[in-house]
Structures are given as C-alpha cells and as structure tokens.
N, C-alpha and C positions, 0 to 999 in steps of 0.2 A: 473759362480761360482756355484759351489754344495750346495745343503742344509745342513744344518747338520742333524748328524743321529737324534738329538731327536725334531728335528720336521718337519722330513719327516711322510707324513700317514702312518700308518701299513700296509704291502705288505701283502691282503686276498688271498690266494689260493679261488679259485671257488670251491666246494663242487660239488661233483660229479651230485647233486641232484638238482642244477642250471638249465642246460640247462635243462633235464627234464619237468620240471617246467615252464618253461619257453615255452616250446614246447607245453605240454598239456593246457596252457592257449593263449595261442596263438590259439590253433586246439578250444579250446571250444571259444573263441572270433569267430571266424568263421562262428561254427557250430551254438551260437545264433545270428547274424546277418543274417546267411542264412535260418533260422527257422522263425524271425521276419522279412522280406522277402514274405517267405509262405503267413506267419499270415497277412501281409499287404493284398496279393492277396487274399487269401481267405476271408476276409472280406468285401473286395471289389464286391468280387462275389455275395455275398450274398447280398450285397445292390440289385444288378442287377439281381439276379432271384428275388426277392421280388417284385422289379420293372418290372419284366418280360422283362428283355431290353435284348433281346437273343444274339445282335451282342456282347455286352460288356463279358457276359456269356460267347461266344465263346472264343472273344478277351484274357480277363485273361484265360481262359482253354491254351490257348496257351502261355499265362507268365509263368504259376504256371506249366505246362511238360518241360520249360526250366529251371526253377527253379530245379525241379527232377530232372534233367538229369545234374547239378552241384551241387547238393546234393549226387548222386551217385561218385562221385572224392574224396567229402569229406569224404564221408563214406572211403573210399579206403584209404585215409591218416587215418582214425579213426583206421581202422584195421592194418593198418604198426603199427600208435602208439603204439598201443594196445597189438603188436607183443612183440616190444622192453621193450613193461612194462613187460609184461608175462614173455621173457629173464630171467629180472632182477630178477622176483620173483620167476621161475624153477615151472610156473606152465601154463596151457594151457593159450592163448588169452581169450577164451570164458570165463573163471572164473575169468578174473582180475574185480576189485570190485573199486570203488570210496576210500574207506577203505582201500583198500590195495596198492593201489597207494600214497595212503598219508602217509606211510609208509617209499615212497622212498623219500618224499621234504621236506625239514626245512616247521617251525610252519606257518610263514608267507605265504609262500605258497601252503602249504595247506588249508589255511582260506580262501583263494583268489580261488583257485579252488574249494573246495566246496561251496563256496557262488556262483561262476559261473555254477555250472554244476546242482547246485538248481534253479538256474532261466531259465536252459535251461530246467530240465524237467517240469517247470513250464510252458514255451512258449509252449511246447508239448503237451502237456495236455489241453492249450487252443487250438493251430492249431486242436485236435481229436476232441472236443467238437464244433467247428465252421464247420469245414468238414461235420462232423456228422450232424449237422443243416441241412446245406448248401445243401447236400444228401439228408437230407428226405423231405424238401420244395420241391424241383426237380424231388422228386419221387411221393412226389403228385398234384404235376401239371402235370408231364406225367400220372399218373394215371386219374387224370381227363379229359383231352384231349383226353386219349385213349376212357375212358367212352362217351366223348362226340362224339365225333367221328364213336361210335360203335350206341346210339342212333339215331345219324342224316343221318345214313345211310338208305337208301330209298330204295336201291336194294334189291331185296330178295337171292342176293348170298354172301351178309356180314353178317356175324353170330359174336356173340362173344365166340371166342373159348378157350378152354384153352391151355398151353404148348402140351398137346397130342395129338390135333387136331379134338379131341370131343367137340360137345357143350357144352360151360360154364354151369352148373347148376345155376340157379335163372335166364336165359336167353329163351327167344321162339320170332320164330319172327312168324309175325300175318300174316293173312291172303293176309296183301296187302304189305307185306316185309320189313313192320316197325320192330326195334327189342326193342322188352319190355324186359325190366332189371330186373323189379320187376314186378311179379304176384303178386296183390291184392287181387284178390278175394279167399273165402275161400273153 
C-alpha cells in the first residue's frame, strides 16, 4: 500500500555542497586523529628523555617515522582535496583558504569544519611546542655528554674541536693530555 502524498517526507535533492563537506570533514577527522597520534608519541618521548630511558627514545623515534610516513598519504589526499576545492573556486590549490572553502558548504557545515580545523591547528601548535621541548632536552644532554666526554678524555690526541677541525677556543689540553674547558686564571 502507497503513502499518500501528504504524508510522505519531502524528497531533499542533496546540494551540491554535501559531499564536499562531508569529504573535508571526514579528511580533517583524519588529519586530527593522526596529529593526536604524533602528540601521544611525542609526549611520550619526552617522558623518556627526561627519564633518560634511551631504548624507549629509540623505540617511539621509530612510532613517531611510522606515523610521518602515513601522515605523508594524508598530506597527498590533503592536496587532491584541495585540488577539487581550488576547481570549484578557478583559483590555484595553494591559495584556497578555510574562508573560502566555506563558501562552497551550507551554514551547518561550515561551523563544523571550522570548529574541526580550529582544533586541528590547535593540536599543531602543541605537537611544535612539545617537539620543540623534546629537541632541546636532547640537545642538551648530548651537549653535555659531548662535554663530558671531551673532559674525561685522558689521551693527549682528543682535543675539543670545532666544525672546522681547529681547536675549540676556551679549550687547551695540559701538559699531561687532560683537556680544560675553562682557563681560570687571569
């Protein structure tokens, strides 16, 4: 038995701006799970250079380049997307804009992708800031390893050198092949 027509639902045509929409929130669903991913790893790291736990150091260094290396795929759907939005707008990929994407999708969802692609450059911004950490702890524990290492040297043919292959300045080694870092006296 049929409905009748006045209470069948209204037949919506899908608006062009649909799939769209739908696509770019899907890719940024993605793109912040695979960013908060990073931000897990990378935080993680950082517990473990603090801890100086070097196998774990290693261990996530080899999560976090398999991470990069399926963040690169995503990137590659970033830039089709980004292709197909450019299309629509007749202007290059490289200048399509958040703004100007929202352009092409009902109100709805454009509230929904800029609320999603605000939190994704939000997650970004911490992964740089925890990186960034995470780098200079590690640069100065190798720094001081190198230092100490360049101290505890006994031979008289380890010198602390610079990139050029000259003697570090603020460096001399003494008489019996110790090498002093700082001259003291005046």
């Amino acid at each position: 038995m049929s409905t009748p027509l006045s209470t069948r639902l209204p037949a919506v045509a899908p608006s062009p701006s649909e799939p769209l929409a739908a696509e770019v929130l899907a890719h940024l669903d993605t793109q912040i799970a695979s960013v908060q991913s990073l931000l897990e790893i990378v935080l993680q790291q950082g517990v473990a250079i603090r801890a100086r736990d070097v196998h774990t150091v290693v261990r996530l260094a080899g999560i976090l380049y398999a991470e990069l290396a399926r963040r690169e795929e995503i990137e590659c759907e970033r830039s089709l997307l980004l292709g197909r939005v450019a299309q629509r707008l007749g202007i290059e990929p490289g200048f399509v804009t958040v703004t100007q994407l929202l352009a092409l999708v009902d109100a709805r969802s454009g509230r929904l992708i800029s609320a999603q692609s605000a939190k994704l450059r939000g997650l970004l911004d911490e992964l740089r800031r925890e990186h960034s950490c995470n780098r200079a702890i590690m640069q100065i524990e190798l720094s001081f390893l190198d230092h100490l290492m360049q101290a505890l040297a006994l031979d008289g043919g380890v010198h602390g050198y610079d990139p050029r292959g000259s003697l570090a300045s603020g460096t001399r080694a003494s008489q019996h092949g110790a090498l002093h870092v700082l001259d003291l006296q005046a």
